[in-house]
GUFIVO-844090 format. One record per atom (N, C-alpha, C): atom name; residue number from 1; residue in one letter; x, y, z. Coordinates in steps of 0.02 Angstrom, whole numbers, plus 50000, padded with zeros to 5 digits. Atoms other than C-alpha are relative to their C-alpha. Layout:
<recs>
<"CA",NUM,"a",<X,Y,Z>>
...
</recs>
This chain:
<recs>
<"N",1,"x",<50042,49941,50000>>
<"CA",1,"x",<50000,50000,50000>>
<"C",1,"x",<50044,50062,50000>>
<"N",2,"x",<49945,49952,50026>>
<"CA",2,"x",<50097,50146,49944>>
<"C",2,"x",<49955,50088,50012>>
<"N",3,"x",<50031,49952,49967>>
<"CA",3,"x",<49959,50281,49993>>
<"C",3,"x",<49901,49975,50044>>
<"N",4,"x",<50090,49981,49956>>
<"CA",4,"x",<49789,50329,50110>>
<"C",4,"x",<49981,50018,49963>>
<"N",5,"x",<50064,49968,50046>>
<"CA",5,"x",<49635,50362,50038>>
<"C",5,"x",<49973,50047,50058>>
<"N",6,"x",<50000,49968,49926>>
<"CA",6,"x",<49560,50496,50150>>
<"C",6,"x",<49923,49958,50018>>
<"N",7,"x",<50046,50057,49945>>
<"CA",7,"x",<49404,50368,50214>>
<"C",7,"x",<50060,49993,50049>>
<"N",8,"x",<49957,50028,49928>>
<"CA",8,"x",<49551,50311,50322>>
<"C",8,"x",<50027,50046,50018>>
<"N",9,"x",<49943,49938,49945>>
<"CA",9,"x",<49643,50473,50373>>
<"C",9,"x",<49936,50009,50034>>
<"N",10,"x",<50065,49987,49974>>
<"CA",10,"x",<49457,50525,50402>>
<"C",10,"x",<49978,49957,50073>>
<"N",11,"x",<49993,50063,49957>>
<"CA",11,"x",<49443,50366,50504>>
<"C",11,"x",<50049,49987,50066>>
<"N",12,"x",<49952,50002,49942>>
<"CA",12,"x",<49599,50336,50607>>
<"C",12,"x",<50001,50067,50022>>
<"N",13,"x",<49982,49940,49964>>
<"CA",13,"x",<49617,50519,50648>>
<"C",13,"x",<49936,50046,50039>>
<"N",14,"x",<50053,49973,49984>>
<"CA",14,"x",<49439,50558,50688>>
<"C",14,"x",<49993,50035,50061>>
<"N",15,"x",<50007,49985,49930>>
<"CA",15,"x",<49484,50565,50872>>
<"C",15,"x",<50066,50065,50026>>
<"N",16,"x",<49934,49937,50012>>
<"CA",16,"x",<49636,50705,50834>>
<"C",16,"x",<49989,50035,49954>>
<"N",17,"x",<49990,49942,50052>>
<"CA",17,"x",<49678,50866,50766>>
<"C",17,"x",<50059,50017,50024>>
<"N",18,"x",<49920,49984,49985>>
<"CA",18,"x",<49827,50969,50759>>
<"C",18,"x",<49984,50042,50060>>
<"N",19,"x",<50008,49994,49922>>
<"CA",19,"x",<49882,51024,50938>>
<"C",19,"x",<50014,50083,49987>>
<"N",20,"x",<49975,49911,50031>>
<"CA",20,"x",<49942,51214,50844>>
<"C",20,"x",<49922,50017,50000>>
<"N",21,"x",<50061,49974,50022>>
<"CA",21,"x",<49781,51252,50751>>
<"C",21,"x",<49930,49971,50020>>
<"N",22,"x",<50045,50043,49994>>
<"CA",22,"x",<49649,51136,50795>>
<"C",22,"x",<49971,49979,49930>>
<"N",23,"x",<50036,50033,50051>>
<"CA",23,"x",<49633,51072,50606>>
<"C",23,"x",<49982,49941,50003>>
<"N",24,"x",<49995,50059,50007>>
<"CA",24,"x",<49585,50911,50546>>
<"C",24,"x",<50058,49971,49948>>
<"N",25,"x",<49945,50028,50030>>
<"CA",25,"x",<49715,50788,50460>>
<"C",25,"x",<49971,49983,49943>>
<"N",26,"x",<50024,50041,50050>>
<"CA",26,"x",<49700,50732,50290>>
<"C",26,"x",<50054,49978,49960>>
<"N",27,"x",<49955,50047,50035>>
<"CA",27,"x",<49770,50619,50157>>
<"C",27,"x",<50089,50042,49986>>
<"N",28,"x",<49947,49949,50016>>
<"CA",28,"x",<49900,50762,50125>>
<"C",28,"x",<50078,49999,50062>>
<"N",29,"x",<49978,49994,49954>>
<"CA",29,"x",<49961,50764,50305>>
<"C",29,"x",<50038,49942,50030>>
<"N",30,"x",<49957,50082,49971>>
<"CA",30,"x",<50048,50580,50325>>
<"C",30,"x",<50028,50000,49924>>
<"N",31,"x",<49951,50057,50036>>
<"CA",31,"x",<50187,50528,50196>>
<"C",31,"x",<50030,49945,50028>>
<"N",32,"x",<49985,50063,49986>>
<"CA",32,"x",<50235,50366,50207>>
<"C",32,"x",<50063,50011,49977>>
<"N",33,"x",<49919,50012,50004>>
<"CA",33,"x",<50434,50345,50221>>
<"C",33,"x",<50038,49922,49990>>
<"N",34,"x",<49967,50088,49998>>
<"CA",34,"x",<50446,50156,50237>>
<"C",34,"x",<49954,49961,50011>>
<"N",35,"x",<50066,50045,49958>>
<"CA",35,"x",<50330,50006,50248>>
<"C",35,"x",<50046,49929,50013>>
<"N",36,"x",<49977,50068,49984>>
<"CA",36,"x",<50393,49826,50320>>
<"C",36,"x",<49930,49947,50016>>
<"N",37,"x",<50055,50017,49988>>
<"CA",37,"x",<50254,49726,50308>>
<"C",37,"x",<49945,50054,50021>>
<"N",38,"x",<50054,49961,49980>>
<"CA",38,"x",<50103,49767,50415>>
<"C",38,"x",<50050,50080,50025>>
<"N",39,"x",<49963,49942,49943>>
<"CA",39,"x",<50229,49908,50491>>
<"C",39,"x",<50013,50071,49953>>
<"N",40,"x",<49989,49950,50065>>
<"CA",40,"x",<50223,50086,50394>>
<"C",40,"x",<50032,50058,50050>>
<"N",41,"x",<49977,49942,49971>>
<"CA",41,"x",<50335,50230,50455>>
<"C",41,"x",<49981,50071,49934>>
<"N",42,"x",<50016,49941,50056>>
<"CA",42,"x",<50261,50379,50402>>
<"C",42,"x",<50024,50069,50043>>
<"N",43,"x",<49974,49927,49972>>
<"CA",43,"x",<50300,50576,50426>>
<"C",43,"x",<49896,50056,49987>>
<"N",44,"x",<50059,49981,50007>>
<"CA",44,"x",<50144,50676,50488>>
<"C",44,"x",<50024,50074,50018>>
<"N",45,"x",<50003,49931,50004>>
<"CA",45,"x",<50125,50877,50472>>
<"C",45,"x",<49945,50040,49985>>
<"N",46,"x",<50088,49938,49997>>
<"CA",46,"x",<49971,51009,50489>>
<"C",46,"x",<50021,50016,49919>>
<"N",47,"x",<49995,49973,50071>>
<"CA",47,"x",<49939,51056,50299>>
<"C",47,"x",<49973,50062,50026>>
<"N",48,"x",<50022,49935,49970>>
<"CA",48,"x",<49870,51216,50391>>
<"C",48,"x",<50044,50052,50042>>
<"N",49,"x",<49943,49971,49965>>
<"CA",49,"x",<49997,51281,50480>>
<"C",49,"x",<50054,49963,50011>>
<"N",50,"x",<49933,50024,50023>>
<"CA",50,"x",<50139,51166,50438>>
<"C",50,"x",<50054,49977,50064>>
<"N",51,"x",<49950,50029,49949>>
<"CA",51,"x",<50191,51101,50599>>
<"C",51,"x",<50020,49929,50007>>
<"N",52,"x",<49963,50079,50017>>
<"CA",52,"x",<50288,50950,50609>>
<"C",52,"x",<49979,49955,50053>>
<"N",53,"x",<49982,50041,49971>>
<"CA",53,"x",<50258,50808,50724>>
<"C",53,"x",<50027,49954,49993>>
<"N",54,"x",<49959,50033,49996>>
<"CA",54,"x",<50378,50705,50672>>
<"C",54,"x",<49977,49944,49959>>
<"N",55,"x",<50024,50068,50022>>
<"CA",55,"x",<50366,50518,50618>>
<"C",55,"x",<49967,49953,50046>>
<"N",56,"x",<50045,50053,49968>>
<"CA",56,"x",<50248,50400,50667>>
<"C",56,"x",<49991,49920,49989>>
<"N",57,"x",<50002,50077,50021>>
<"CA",57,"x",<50228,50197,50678>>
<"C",57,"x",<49913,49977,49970>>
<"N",58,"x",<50065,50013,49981>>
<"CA",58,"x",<50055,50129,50614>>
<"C",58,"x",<50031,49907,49999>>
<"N",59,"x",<50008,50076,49984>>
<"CA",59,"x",<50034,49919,50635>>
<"C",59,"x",<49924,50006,49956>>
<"N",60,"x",<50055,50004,50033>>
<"CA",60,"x",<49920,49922,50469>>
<"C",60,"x",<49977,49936,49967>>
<"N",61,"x",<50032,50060,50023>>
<"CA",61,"x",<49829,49789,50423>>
<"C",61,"x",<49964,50010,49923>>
<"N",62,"x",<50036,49985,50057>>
<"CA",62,"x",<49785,49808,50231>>
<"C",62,"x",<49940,49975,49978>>
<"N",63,"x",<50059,50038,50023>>
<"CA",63,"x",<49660,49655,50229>>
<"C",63,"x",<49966,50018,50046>>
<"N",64,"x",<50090,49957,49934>>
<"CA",64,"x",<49540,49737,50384>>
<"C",64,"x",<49964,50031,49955>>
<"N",65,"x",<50051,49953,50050>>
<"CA",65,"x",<49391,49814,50301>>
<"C",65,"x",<50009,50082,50049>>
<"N",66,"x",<50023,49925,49973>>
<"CA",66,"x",<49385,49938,50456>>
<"C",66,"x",<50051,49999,50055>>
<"N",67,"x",<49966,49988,49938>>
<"CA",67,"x",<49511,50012,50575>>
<"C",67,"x",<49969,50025,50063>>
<"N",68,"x",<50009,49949,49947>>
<"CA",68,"x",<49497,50090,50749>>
<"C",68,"x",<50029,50082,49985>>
<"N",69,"x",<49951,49913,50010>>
<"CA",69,"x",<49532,50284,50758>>
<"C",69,"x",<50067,49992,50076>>
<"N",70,"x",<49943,50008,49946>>
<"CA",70,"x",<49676,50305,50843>>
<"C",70,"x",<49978,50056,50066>>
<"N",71,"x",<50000,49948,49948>>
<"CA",71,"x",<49692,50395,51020>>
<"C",71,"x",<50056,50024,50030>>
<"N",72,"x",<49928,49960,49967>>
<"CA",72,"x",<49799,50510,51123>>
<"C",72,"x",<50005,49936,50068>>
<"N",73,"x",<49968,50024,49924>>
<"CA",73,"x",<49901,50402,51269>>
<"C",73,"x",<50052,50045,50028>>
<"N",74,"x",<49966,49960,49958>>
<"CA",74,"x",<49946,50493,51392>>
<"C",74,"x",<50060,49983,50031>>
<"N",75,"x",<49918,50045,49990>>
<"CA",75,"x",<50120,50496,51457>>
<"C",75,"x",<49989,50014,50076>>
<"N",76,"x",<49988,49983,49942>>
<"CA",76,"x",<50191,50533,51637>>
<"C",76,"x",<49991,50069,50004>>
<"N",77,"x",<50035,49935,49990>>
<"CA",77,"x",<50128,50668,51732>>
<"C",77,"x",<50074,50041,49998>>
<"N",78,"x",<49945,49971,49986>>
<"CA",78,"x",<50271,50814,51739>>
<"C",78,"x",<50030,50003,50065>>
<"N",79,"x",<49966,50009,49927>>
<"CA",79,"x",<50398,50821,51864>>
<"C",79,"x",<49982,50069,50042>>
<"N",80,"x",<50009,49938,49972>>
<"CA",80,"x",<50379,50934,52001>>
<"C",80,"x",<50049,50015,50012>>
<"N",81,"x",<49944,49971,49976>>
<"CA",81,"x",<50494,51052,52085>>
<"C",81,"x",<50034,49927,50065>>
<"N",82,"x",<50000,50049,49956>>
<"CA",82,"x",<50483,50911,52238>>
<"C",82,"x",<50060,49926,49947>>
<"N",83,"x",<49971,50038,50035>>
<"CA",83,"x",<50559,50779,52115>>
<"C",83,"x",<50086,50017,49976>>
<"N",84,"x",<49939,49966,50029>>
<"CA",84,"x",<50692,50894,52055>>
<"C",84,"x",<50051,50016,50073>>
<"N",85,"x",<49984,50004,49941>>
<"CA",85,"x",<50739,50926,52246>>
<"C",85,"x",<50025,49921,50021>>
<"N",86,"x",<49960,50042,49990>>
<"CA",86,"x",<50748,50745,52273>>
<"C",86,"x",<50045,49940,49971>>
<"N",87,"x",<49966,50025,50057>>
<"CA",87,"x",<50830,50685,52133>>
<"C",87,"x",<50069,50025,50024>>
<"N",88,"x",<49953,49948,49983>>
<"CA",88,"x",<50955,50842,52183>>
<"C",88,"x",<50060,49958,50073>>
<"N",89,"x",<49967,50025,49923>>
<"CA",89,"x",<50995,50761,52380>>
<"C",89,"x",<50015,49931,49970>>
<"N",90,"x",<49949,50065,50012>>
<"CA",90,"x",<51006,50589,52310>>
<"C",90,"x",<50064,49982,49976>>
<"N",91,"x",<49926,49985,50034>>
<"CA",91,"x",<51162,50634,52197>>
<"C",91,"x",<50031,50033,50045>>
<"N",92,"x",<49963,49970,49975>>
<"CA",92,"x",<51222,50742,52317>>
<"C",92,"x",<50039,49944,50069>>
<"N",93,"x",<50003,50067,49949>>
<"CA",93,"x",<51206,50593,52445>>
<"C",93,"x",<50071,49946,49990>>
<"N",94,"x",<49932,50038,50031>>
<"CA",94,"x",<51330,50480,52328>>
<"C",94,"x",<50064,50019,49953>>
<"N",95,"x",<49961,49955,50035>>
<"CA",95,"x",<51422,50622,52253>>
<"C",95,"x",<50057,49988,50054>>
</recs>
């Protein structure tokens, strides 16, 4: 599979937009850089304001009739100042 049709950008991205503008994504906005089997590394960017997020993995299945939309996973919460303090005494501890 060598490109998206936008049913599927439409589809997997339903549950995202860009985090700049709040557009939606479309076929325009993912090039595909490499596929290995089911495994496609693609490069995704706002066609609206042109911001980059980088490259992305999908795990595509060409013979599915229907995907899931993808979702945001959340990462770790940020560190606090508290963390940075004892991160600070523990090195200083075995320093």
């Amino acid at each position: 599979m060598q490109e998206f049709i936008q049913n599927e950008i439409k589809n997997l991205f339903s549950n995202l937009c860009c985090s700049k503008c709040k557009n939606d994504f479309d076929k325009d906005s993912i090039k595909i850089i490499e596929t290995q089997g089911n495994l496609m590394i693609c490069s995704l960017r706002c066609t609206k304001c042109d911001k980059d997020f980088g490259e992305i993995i999908f795990n595509y299945n060409v013979k599915a009739h229907a995907h899931n939309p993808m979702e945001i996973i959340e990462g770790p919460a940020p560190i606090t100042s508290d963390d940075v303090i004892d991160a600070h005494n523990y090195i200083k501890k075995f320093m």
